[in-house]
C-alpha positions in Angstrom: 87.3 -12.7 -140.0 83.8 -14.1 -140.2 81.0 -12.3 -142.0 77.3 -12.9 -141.3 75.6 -14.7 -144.2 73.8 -12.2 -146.6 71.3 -13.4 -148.5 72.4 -13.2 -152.0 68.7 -12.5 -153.4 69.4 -9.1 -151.8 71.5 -7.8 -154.2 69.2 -8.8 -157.1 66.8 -6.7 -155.3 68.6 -4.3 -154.7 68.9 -3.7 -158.6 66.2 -4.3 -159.4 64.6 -1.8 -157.4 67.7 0.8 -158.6 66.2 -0.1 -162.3 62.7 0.5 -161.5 63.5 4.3 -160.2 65.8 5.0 -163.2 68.6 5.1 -161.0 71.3 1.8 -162.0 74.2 2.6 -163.5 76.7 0.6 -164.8 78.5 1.0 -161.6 76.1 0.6 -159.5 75.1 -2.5 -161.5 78.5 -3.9 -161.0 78.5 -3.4 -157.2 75.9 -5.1 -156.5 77.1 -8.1 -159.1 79.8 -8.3 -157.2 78.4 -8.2 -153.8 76.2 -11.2 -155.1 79.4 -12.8 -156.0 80.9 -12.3 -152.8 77.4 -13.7 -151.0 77.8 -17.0 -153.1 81.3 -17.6 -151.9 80.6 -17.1 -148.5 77.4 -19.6 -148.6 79.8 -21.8 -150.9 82.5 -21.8 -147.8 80.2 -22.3 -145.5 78.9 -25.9 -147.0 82.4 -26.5 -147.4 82.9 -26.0 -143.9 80.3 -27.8 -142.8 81.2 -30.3 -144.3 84.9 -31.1 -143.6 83.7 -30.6 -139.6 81.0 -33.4 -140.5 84.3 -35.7 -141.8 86.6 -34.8 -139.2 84.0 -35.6 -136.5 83.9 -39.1 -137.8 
């Protein structure tokens, strides 16, 4: 299943915004931590994928 690419900056935002207001908690903190995560993998995939079409189409 393919997701859409999320910018991963998002979730840093996203925080820090929560920590302005008062309102991150530790597990809020590590959602979004590992929602960033997640973003890196998918953007880390993607370059892989690119990648190996780029060698195959050669």
């Amino acid at each position: 299943m393919k997701v859409p690419p999320t910018n991963r900056n998002h979730f840093r935002e996203l925080a820090k915004i929560a920590s302005e207001r008062g309102t991150l908690t530790e597990t809020l903190k590590r959602v979004y931590l590992m929602n960033y995560a997640k973003a890196v993998k998918r953007e880390k995939a993607a370059v892989a994928a690119a990648a190996q079409e780029r060698r195959f189409a050669n």
